[in-house]
C-alpha positions as CSV (number, residue, x, y, z in Angstrom):
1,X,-163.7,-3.0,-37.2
2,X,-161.3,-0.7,-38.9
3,X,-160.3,0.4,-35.7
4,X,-158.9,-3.0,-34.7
5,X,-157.4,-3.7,-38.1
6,X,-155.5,-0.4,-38.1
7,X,-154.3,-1.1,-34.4
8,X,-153.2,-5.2,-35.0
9,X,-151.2,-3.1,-38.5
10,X,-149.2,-0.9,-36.3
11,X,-148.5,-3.8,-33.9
12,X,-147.3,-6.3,-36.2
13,X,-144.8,-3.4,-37.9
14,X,-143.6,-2.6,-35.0
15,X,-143.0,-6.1,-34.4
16,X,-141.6,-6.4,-37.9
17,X,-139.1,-3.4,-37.8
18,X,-138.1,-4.5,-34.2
19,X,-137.1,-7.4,-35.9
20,X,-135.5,-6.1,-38.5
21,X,-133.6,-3.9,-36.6
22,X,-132.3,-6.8,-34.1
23,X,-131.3,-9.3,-37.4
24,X,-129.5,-5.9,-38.5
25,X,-127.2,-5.6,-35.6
26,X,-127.0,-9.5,-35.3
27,X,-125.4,-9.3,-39.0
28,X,-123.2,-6.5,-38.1
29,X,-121.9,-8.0,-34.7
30,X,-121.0,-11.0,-36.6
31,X,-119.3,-9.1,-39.0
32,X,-117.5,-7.4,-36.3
33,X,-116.1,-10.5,-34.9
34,X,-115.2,-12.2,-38.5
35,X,-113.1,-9.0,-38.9
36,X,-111.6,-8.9,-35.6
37,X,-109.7,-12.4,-36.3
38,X,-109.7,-13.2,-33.1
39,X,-107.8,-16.3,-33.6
40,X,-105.3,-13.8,-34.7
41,X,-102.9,-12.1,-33.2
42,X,-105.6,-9.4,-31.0
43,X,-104.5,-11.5,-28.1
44,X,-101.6,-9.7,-27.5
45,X,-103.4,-7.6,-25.5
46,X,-104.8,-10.7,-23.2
47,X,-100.4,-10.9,-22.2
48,X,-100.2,-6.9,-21.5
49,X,-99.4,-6.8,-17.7
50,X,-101.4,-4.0,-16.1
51,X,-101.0,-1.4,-14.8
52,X,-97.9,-0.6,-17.2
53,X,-94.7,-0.8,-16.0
54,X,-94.2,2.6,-17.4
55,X,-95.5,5.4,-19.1
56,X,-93.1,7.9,-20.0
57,X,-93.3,10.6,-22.7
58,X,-90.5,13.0,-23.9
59,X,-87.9,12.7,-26.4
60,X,-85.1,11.0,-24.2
61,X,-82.1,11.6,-23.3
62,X,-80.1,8.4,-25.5
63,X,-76.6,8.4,-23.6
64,X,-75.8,7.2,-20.5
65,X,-73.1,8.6,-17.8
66,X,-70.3,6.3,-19.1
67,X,-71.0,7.4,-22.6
68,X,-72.7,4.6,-23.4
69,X,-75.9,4.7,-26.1
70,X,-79.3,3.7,-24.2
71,X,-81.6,1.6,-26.4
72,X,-84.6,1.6,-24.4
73,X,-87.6,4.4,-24.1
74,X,-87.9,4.3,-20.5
75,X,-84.6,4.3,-19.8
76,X,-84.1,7.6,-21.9
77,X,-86.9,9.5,-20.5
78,X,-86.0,8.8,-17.3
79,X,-82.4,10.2,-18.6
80,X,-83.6,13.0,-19.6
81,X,-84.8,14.2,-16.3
82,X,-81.5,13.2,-14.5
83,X,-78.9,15.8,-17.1
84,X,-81.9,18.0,-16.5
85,X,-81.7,18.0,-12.7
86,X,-77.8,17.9,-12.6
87,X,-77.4,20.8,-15.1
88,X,-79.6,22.2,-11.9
89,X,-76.9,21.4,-9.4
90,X,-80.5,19.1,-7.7
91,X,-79.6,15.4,-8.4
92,X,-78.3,14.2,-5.6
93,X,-75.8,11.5,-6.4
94,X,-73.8,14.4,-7.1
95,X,-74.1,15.8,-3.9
96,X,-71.7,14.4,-0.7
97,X,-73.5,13.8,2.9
98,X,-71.7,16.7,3.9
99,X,-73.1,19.7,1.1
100,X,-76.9,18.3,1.5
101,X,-77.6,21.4,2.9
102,X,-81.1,21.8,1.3
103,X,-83.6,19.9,2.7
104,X,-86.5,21.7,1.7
105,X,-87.7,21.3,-2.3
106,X,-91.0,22.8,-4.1
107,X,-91.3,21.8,-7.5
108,X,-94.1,23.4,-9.9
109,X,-94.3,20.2,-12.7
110,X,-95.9,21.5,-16.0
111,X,-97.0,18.4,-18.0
112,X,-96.3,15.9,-15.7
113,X,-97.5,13.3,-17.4
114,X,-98.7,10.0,-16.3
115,X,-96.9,9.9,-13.0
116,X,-93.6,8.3,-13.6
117,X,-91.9,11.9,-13.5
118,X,-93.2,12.7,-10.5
119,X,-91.5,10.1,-8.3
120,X,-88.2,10.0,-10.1
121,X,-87.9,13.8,-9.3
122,X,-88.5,12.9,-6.0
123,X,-86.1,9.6,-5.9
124,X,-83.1,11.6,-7.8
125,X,-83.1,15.0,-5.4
126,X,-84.2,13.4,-2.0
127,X,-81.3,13.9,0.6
128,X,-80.5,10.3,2.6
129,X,-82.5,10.8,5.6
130,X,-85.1,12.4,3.9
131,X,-87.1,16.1,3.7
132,X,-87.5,18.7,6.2
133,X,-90.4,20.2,4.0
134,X,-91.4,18.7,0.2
135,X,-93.9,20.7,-1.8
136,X,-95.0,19.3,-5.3
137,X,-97.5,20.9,-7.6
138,X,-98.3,19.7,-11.0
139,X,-100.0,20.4,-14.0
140,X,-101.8,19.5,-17.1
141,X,-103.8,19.7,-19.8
142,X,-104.9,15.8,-20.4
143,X,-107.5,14.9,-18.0
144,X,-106.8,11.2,-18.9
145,X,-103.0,11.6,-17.5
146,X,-104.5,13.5,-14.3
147,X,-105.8,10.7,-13.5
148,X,-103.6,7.9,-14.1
149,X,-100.6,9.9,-12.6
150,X,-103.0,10.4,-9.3
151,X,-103.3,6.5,-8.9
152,X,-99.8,6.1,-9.7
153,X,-99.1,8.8,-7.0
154,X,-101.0,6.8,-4.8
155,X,-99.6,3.8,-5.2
156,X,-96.1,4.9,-4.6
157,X,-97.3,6.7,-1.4
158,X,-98.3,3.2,0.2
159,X,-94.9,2.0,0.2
160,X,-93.4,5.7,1.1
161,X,-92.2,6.1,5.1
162,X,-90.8,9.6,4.2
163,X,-93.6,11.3,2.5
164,X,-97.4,11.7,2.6
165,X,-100.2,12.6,0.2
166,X,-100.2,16.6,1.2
167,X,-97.1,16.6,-0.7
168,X,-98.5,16.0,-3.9
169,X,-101.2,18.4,-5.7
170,X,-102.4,17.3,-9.4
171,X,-104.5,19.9,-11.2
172,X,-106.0,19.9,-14.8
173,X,-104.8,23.8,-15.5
174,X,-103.5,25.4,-18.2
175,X,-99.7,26.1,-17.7
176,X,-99.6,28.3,-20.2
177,X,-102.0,31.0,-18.9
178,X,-101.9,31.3,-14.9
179,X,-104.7,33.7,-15.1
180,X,-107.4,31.3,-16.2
181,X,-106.2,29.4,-12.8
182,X,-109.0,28.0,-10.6
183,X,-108.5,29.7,-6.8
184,X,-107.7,25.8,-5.7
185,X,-105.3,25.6,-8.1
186,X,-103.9,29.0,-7.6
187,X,-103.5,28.8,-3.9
188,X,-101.3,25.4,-4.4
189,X,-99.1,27.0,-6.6
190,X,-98.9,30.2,-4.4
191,X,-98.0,27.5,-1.8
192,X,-95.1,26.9,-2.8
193,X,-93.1,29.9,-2.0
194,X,-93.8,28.9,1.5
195,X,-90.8,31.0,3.3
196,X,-89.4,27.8,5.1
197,X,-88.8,26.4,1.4
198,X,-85.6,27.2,0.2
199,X,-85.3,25.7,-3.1
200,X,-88.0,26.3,-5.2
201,X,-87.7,25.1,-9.0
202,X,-90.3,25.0,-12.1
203,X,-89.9,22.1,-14.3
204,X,-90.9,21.8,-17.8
205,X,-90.0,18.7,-19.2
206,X,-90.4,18.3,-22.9
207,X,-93.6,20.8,-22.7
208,X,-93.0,24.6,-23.2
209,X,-93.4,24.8,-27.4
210,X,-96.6,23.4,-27.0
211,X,-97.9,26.5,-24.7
212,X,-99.9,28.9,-26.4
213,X,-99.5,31.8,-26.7
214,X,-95.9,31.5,-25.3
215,X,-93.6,30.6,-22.4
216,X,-93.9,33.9,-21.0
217,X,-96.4,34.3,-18.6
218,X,-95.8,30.9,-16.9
219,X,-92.0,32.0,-16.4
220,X,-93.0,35.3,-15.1
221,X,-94.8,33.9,-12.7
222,X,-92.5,31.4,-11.7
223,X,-89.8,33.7,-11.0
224,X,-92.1,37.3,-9.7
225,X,-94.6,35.1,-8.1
226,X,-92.5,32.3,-6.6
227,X,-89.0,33.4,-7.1
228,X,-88.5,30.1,-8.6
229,X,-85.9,28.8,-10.5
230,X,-86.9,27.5,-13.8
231,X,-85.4,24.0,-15.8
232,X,-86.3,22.6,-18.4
233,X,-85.8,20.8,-22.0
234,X,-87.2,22.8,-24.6
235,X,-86.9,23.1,-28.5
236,X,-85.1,26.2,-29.9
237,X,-83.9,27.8,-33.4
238,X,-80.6,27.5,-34.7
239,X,-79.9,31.1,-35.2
240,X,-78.0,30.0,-37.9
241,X,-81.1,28.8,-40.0
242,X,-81.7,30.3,-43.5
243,X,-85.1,31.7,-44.0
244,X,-86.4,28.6,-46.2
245,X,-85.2,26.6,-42.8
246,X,-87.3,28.7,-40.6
247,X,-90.2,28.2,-42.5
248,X,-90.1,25.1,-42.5
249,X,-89.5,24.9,-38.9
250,X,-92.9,26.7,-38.8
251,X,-94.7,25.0,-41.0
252,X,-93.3,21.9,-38.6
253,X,-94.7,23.9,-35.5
254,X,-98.4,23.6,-37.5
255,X,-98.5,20.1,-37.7
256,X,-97.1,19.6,-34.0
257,X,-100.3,22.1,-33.3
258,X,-97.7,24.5,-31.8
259,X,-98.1,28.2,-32.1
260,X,-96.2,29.4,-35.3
261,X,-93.0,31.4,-33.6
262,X,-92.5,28.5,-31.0
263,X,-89.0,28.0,-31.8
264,X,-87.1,30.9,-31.1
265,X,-83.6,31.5,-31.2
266,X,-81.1,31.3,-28.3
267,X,-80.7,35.0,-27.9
268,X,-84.7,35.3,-28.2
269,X,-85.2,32.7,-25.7
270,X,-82.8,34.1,-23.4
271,X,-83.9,37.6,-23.8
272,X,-87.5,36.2,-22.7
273,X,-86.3,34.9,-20.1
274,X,-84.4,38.1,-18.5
275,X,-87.8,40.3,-19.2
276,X,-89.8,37.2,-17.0
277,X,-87.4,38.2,-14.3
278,X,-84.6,35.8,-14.7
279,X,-80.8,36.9,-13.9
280,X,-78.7,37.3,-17.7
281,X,-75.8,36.3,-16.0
282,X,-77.3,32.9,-14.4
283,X,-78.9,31.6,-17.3
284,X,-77.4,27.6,-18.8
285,X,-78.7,26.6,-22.1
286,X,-77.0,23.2,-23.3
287,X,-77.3,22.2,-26.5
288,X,-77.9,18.1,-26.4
289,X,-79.3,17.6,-29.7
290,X,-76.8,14.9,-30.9
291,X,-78.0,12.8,-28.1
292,X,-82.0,13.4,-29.1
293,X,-83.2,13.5,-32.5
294,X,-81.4,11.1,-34.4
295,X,-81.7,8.3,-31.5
296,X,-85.1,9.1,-30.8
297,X,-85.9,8.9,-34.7
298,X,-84.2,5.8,-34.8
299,X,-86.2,4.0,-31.9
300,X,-89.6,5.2,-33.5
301,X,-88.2,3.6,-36.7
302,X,-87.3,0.5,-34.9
303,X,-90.5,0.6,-32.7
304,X,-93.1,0.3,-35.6
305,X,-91.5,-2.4,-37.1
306,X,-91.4,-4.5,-34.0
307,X,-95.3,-3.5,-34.2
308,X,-96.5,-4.2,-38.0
309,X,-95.6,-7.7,-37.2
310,X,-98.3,-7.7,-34.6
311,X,-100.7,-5.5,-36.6
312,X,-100.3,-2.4,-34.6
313,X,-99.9,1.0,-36.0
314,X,-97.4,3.5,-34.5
315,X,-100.3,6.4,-35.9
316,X,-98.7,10.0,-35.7
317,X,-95.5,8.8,-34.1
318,X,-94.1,7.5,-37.3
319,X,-94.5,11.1,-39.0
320,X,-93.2,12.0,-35.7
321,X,-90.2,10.4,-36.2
322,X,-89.5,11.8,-39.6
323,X,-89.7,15.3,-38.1
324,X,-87.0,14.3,-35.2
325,X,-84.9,12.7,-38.1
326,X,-84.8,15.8,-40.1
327,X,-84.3,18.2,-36.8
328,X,-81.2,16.0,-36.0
329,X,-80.3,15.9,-39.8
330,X,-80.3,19.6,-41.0
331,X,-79.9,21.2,-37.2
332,X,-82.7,23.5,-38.0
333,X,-84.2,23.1,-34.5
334,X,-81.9,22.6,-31.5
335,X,-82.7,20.0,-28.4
336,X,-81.9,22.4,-25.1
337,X,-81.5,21.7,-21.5
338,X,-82.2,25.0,-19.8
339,X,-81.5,26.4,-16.4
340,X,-82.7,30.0,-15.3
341,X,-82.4,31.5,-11.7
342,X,-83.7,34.7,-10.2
343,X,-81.7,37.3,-9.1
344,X,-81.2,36.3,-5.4
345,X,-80.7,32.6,-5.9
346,X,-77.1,31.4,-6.1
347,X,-75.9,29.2,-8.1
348,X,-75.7,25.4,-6.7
């Protein structure tokens, strides 16, 4: 008899917490939605057109060829890349039927991003009629861009007559240290300095301050390994800077979770770059900061006030923004296309 009665107790609270627990969530679901507002203005997100029309990432480049000031991101990203590739002597509007003698290109891509990079390298250096021999290797850290710059890749392949998918190798790899390198990763890379190929670049767009420890070891192997030429845009110190400046500057590198020294001065960086096997006397570093911080500062500005009014928070870009504004305000930190050959490449 106790027996039962302790059996039919243990069923009916289990029954009783199970139903407990289910008006719980039922409360906290409704909750949810009350709170969501979604007679609101959530729906935005029901009129986003997918897959994004874009997805750049870098500070921009904001002026155009004429001189003109470019107002939208896209547009300045993709700007960015072009003064990069014609500081290279590689974009090929600036190159006549006649000089395309190059028509081989490997390109070793460190932080390519979601995929929008990728095929504007490939639609600003292509010759007319096309490659003899294209190599492209890229990599990141994000393993969410990996893969949303492989279906882009994809995608653009489908309506490509000139190129195929061995062209293209995405890898989620550290940049910054080429030992820790998987052998399938390693072997791409190595693939590059394929004989026949006889440009061979690394790009860095908008990526090398973030590499810990430091840019070394990647440009070493770029130019020992490959013998590739190196460009990139890249952050440096004005050498200039008081010593209240550059430690502020490296309290900046802390909260942009770069390592401490990442900004180093012209003469450091070029100094690195000459003991990574780079030739002193071929080395370009522009300064373009007027065309950077302050208009890139601005947009953010601009950007999350178009937002608020939808609800939507810009997050870390907004304090992102306010580091940009002060870069281009007090010229603490310079905005830097580089360009760095080996000792047997000639310049374009």
């Amino acid at each position: 008899m106790s027996s039962s009665t302790s059996g039919r107790d243990i069923a009916v609270s289990f029954i009783g917490g199970f139903l407990a627990a289910l008006v719980l969530l039922s409360l906290i679901a409704l909750l949810a939605l009350r709170n969501s507002d979604a007679y609101g203005l959530g729906h935005w997100k029901l009129n986003a057109r997918m897959p994004l029309a874009s997805t750049w990432m870098n500070l921009g480049y904001w002026i155009d060829s004429k001189g003109e000031p470019i107002e939208i991101f896209e547009e300045a990203c993709g700007n960015l890349l072009r003064e990069i590739l014609r500081t290279a002597g590689l974009l090929q509007s600036d190159q006549s039927a006649q000089n395309q003698k190059n028509k081989s290109l490997a390109v070793l891509d460190l932080g390519f991003g979601c995929g929008d990079q990728t095929f504007e390298l490939v639609r600003l250096t292509q010759p007319v009629d096309g490659w003899d021999n294209f190599r492209y290797v890229g990599l990141t850290l994000n393993l969410a861009q990996l893969q949303t710059a492989s279906r882009q890749v994809a995608r653009e392949l489908q309506g490509s007559s000139t190129l195929n998918s061995d062209s293209f190798k995405l890898f989620c790899a550290d940049a910054a240290r080429p030992e820790t390198w998987d052998s399938q990763t390693a072997q791409a890379v190595e693939s590059l300095a394929h004989p026949d190929i006889e440009e061979r670049w690394l790009l860095a767009l908008d990526c090398l301050y973030h590499f810990q420890p430091s840019r070394k070891p990647v440009f070493r192997h770029a130019a020992k390994k490959l013998n590739a030429n190196a460009m990139a845009f890249d952050l440096i110190l004005n050498d200039k800077a008081s010593w209240r400046d550059v430690w502020r500057a490296r309290l900046v590198c802390v909260v942009m979770r770069c390592p401490v020294k990442a900004f180093r001065t012209e003469a450091e960086y070029r100094a690195e770059l000459v003991e990574s096997g780079y030739d002193a006397d071929q080395i370009i570093i522009k300064d373009i900061s007027e065309h950077v911080f302050e208009p890139v500062s601005s947009f953010l500005a601009k950007q999350e006030r178009a937002l608020s009014l939808y609800g939507v928070s810009m997050g870390g870009y907004k304090l992102a923004g306010r580091i940009f504004g002060w870069f281009g305000r007090s010229r603490v930190v310079k905005a830097v296309v580089v360009v760095a050959r080996t000792p047997k490449s000639p310049s374009s």
